[in-house]
N, C-alpha and C positions, 0 to 999 in steps of 0.2 A: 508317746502313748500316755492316755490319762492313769494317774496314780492314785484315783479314788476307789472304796472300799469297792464302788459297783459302776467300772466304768462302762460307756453302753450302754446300753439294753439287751439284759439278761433276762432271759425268756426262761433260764432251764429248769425253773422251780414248777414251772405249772405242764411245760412241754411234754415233761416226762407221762404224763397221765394218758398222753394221747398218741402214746407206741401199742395201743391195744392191735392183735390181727384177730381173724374171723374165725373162732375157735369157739368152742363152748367153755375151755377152762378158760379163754381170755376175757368172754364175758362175764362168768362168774365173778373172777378179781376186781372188773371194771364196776360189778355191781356190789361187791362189798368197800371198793372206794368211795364209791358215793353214799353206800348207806353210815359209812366212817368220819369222810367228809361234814354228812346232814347233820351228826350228833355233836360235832365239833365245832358247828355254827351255830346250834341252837347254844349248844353250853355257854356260849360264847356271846351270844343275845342274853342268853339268863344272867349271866356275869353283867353285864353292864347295867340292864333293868337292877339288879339287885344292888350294883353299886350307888342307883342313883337312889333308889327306897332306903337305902341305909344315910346317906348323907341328908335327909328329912326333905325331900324335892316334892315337887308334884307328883311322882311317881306313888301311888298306892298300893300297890300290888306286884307280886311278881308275877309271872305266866305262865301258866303251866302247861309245863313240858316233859313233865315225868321224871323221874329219876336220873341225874346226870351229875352224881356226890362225885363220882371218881375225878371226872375232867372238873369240876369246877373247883376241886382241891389241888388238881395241878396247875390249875392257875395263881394260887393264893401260895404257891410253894417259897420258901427261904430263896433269897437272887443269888445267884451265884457268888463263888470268892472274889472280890473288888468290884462288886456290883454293889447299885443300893435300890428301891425300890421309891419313887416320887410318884404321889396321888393328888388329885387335886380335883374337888367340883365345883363347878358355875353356874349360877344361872343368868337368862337377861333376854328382854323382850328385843327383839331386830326388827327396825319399822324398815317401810316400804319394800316388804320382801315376805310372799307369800311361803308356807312350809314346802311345799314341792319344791317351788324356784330353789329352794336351800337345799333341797336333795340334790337337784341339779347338777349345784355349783359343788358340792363335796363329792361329786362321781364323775364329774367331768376332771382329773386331776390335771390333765396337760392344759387343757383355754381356761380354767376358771378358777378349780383352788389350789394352786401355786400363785395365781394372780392374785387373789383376794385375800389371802395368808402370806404373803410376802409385806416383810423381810422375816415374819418370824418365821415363817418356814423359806432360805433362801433359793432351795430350788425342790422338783418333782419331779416325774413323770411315771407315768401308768403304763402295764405291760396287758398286754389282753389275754384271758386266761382260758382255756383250753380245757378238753379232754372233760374228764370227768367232772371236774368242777361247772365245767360250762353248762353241761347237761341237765345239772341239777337246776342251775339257777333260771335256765329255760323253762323248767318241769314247773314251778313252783313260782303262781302267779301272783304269792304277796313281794318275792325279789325283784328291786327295782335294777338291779345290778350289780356286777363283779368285778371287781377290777385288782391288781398287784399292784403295789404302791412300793416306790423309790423314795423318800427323801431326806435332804439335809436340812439340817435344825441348827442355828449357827449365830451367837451373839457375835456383835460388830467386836470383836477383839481376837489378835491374835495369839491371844492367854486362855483361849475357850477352845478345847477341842472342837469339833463340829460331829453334830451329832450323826450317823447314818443309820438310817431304818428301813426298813423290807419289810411289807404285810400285806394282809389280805384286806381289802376294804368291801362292803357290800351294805347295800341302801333294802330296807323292809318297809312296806306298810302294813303297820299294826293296826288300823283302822281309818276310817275316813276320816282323814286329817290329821292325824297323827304319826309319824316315822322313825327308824331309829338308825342311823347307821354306824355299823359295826366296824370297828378296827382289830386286827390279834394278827398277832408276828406269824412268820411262816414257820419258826422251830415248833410249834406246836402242831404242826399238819406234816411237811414234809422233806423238809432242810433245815435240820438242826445248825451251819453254819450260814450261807448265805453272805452277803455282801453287805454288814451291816457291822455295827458297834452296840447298838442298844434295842431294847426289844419294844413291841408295843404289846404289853399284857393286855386282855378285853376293855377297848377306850373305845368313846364316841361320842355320838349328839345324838339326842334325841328332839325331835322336834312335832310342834302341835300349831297348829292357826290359834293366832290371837288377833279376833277382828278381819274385818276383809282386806287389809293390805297388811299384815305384821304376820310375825310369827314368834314362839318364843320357843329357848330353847336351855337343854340341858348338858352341857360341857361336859366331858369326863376324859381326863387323863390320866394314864394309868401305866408308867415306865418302868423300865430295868436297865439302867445306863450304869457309865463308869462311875463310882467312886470320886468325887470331886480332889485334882491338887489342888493343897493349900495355892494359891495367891492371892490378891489385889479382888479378885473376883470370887470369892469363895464362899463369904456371906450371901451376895444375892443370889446365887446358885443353889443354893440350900433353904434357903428361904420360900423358893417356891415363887418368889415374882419374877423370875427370866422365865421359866415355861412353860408356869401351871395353865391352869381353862382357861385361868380371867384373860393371860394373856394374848390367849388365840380369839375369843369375843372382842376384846378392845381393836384388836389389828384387825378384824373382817370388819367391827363398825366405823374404823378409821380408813377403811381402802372404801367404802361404802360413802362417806363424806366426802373424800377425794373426787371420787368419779364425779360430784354434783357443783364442784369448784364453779367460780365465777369470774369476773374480771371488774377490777373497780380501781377507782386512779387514773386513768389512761393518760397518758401525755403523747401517745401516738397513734396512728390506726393501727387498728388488730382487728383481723380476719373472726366472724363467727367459730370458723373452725379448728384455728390454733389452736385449741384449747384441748385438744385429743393430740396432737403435734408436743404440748408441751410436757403434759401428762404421762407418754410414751418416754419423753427423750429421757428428762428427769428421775424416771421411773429405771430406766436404763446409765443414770448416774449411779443410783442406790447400788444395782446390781453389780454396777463396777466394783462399788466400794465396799459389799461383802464379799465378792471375790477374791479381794485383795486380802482381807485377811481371815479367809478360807485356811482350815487344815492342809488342805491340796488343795490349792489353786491350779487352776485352768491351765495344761502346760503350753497350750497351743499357741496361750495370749500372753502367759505371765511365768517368769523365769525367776525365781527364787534365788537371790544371790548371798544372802546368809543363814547361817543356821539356826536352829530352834532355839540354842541358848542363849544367841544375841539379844539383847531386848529390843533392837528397832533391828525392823524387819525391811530388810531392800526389794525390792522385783522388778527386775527388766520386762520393760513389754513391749512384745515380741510383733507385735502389729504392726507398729510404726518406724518406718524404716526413714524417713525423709531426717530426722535426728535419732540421739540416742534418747529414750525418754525411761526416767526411773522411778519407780514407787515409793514412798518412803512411809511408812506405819510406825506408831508405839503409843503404846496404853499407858495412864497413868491415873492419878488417883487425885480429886481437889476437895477441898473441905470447906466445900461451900454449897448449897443449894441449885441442885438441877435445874431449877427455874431460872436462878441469876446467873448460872453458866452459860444456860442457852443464848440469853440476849445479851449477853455478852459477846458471845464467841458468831452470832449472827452476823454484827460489825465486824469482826475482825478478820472473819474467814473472809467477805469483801476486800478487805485492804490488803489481805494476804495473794487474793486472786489478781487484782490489781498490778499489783506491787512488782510482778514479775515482768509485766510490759512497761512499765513507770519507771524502775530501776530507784524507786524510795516508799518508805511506810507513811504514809501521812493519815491522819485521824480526820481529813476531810472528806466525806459520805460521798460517792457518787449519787449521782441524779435519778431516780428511782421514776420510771418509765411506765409501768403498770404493775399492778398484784393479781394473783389469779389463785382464791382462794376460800378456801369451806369458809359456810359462814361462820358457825366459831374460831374462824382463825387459828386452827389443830394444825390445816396445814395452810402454806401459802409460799406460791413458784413467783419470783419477783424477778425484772429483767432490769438493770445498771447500767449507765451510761457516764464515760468520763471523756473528757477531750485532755488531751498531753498537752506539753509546752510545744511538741511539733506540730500540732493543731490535727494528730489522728487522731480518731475516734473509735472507741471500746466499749465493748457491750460484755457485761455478764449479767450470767443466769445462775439466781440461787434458787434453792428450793428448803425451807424450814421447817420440820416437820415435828411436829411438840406431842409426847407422847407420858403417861403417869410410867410406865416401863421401859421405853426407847424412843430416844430423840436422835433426830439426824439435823446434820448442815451442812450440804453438797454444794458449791459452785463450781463454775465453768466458765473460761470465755468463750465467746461466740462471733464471728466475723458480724460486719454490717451487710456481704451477701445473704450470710443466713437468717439475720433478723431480716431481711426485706423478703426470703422468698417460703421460709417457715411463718412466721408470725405476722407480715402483715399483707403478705400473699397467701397463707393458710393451707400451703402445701406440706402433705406431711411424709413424703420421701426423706432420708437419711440415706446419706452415702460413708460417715464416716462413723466412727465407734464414740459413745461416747464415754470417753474417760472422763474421770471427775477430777477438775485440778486441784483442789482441796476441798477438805470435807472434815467432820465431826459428828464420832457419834457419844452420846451421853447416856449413861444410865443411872440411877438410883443408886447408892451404897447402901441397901437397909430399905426399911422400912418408910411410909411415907410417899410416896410419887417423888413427882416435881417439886415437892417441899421435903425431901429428906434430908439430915442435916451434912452430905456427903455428895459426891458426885464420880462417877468414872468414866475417863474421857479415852475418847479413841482417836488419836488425828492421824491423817495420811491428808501427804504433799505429791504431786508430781511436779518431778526436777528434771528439766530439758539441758540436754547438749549441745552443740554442736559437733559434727565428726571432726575429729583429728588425726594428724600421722600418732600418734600415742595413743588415743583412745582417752577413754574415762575410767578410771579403774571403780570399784565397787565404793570404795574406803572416802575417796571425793567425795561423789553421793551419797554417805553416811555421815561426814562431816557438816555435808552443807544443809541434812534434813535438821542432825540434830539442832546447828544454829537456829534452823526456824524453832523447832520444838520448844529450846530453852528460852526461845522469845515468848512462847503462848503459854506458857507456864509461869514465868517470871512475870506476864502483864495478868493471870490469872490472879497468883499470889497479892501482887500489889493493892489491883483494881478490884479484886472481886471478896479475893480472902481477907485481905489487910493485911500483909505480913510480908517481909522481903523474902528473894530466892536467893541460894546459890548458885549461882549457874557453872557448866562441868557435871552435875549429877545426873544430865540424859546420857554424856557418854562413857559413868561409871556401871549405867544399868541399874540407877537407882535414882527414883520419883518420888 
């Protein structure tokens, strides 16, 4: 059974509305829910309008909507005890995307914005909502729609809780061209508990046409989460650059650049259409590797073999049966610039990938085969080519993704069937999962982007078996992550920081 706060699909927050029978007192109640309901949405729209007039936006005016002091005070209420309250506004012009198309994509949560908001929102899904809510939003021809929102919000570390949230989302047009859609938790309408950790007090975007193909728009995030623990990650948490507005504007205009990737370099044929083939696979690397270090990981794929207070994190996955295959995660902290970390650890994660069919580290670059990449090079999915001293031949597939708030480094190897019948046959069937053999995620310590004077790194290895009469105990595969660990650390130090390591310090649980 899954052990997340809202396993499934929980319907019973909006369900409940729609046990009305054919009575006069049933309709009565039905019709004070909706008139309850109506006040709690508009409060709720004024809430957001008002937050974005106060943070000095475009926004001019508020709208009137008559008297609605009471709810709009319980909104602005003290957060709970071990709560804290994170606000944050944005603005920024979104080219080649008209304001509707952008409605669109924030109401469609299951095809569009879990895709376009990923990794910083790692997963969604939308519940369809019922009963008397439905009825209103049917009545009432400026709602573009209703939807109940599921999701997790989850920095690449297994030192970040991950976030859960439950809410109502609904899309308005305020005039021709103009939109605003609304976010508010459901403790405020009608489950005070729900399947959630953190609330979304009145947050959203507001959005307007800019020109015939743009739109711009207005961010507002508006939370009640836990209390941050002190660790390694405490600063950028508090700071407001892991999950204020900017962040969710930068990652929808960075998924926006991705989808328009290209291909240059070529040392082989590639099919027109790989390029959705590789987009998809890759795309399904990332997810592997916020999985992995998920709060509650997936139990169905990933088996968790040590506990919370270990600092490296083991997982069995549970997929792959032909060996034993094991996860191995831990976060640490480098005192060097996000930018020279990344091309740093670009190379090495290569030789790391490598390395495992090679049976040696060597600093000689494999053969770099094609780049398939934004044109500012934010992101770019690269295919590697080595020949062995057995004269086999190895294919990996990286994917670099350079970001002022989150940077990733996922490779993979990849058979020579599957480069001949993905990439230069442009079929984009998948039969198998794909886990990511090692990866790197980076963020900021502080202030600054990719130029802050700090960095905090996230590595996960998968470590292969073979079956034995004894098996593999957990403690093996702890041993042999940390080796790599204190090797990526100890050539960070060196090459990157200037400064020697001690190695021993991954398996005191101290970086």
């Amino acid at each position: 059974m899954d052990s997340r706060p809202f396993p499934g699909s929980s319907r019973r927050m909006w369900i409940c509305l729609d046990d009305s029978e054919d009575s006069t007192d049933e309709a009565l109640e039905d019709k004070e829910r909706i008139e309850a309901f109506a006040k709690e949405r508009k409060a709720a729209y004024l809430e957001v309008m008002t937050l974005a007039l106060e943070a000095g936006t475009w926004v001019r005016a508020k709208p009137g909507l008559g008297n609605l002091d009471d709810l709009l005070n319980e909104f602005r209420t003290p957060p709970l005890p071990g709560k804290k309250i994170e606000f944050s506004v944005a603005t920024a012009v979104v080219p080649d995307i008209r304001a509707s198309e952008l409605v669109a994509i924030m109401m469609h949560v299951n095809t569009k914005w879990s895709r376009t908001l990923f990794p910083f929102v790692k997963h969604a899904y939308e519940d369809r909502v019922t009963g008397s809510i439905r009825n209103l939003s049917m009545t009432d021809a400026s709602i573009e729609g209703v939807v109940q929102v599921h999701a997790e919000i989850q920095l690449p570390s297994t030192l970040v809780p991950t976030r859960y949230f439950e809410f109502l989302r609904y899309g308005k047009r305020i005039m021709d061209g103009i939109y605003v859609i609304v976010d508010v938790t459901s403790r405020y309408f009608i489950d005070p508990c729900g399947f959630r950790n953190s609330e979304k007090r009145p947050s959203g975007v507001i959005i307007r046409e800019h020109g015939p193909t743009e739109c711009e728009v207005i961010w507002i995030e508006n939370v009640e989460v836990d209390v941050t623990t002190k660790n390694i990650y405490s600063t950028i948490i508090n700071s407001k650059e892991a999950y204020g507005a900017q962040r969710s504007i930068n990652t929808l205009l960075w998924n926006m650049k991705r989808e328009k990737s290209s291909f240059a370099d070529l040392k082989i044929d590639v099919d027109p259409g790989a390029g959705s083939f590789l987009l998809d696979f890759t795309r399904d690397m990332k997810r592997f590797f916020m999985e992995c270090v998920s709060q509650y990981p997936d139990e169905v794929a990933l088996r968790l073999r040590t506990s919370d207070e270990d600092p490296i994190r083991i997982l069995r996955n549970e997929t792959q049966k032909e060996y034993l295959d094991f996860i191995g995660l831990n976060s640490f902290r480098v005192q060097a610039k996000p930018l020279l970390v990344f091309h740093f650890l670009m190379k090495k994660n290569l030789q790391l990938t490598f390395h495992a069919f090679t049976e040696s580290v060597t600093d000689e670059e494999p053969e770099q085969l094609f780049t398939f990449a934004t044109d500012d090079r934010s992101n770019v999915i690269s295919l590697h080519k080595r020949i062995t001293e057995e004269e086999t031949v190895l294919y990996g597939l990286q994917e670099a993704s350079k970001d002022e708030y989150c940077s990733f480094i996922l490779s993979k190897m990849i058979s020579e069937e599957e480069v001949d019948f993905h990439i230069v046959g442009g079929h984009e069937h998948r039969t198998s999962i794909s886990v990511t053999r090692s990866g790197f995620a980076i963020l900021p310590d502080g202030p600054g982007g990719l130029h802050c004077d700090a960095s905090l790194v996230t590595f996960l290895k998968e470590l292969k078996y073979d079956y034995s009469g004894d098996g593999v105990h957990v403690e093996t595969a702890k041993e042999d992550f940390a080796s790599d660990l204190e090797y990526i650390i100890e050539e960070l130090n060196e090459k990157v920081v200037g400064r020697s390591f001690e190695r021993g310090k991954a398996r005191q649980g101290f970086i």
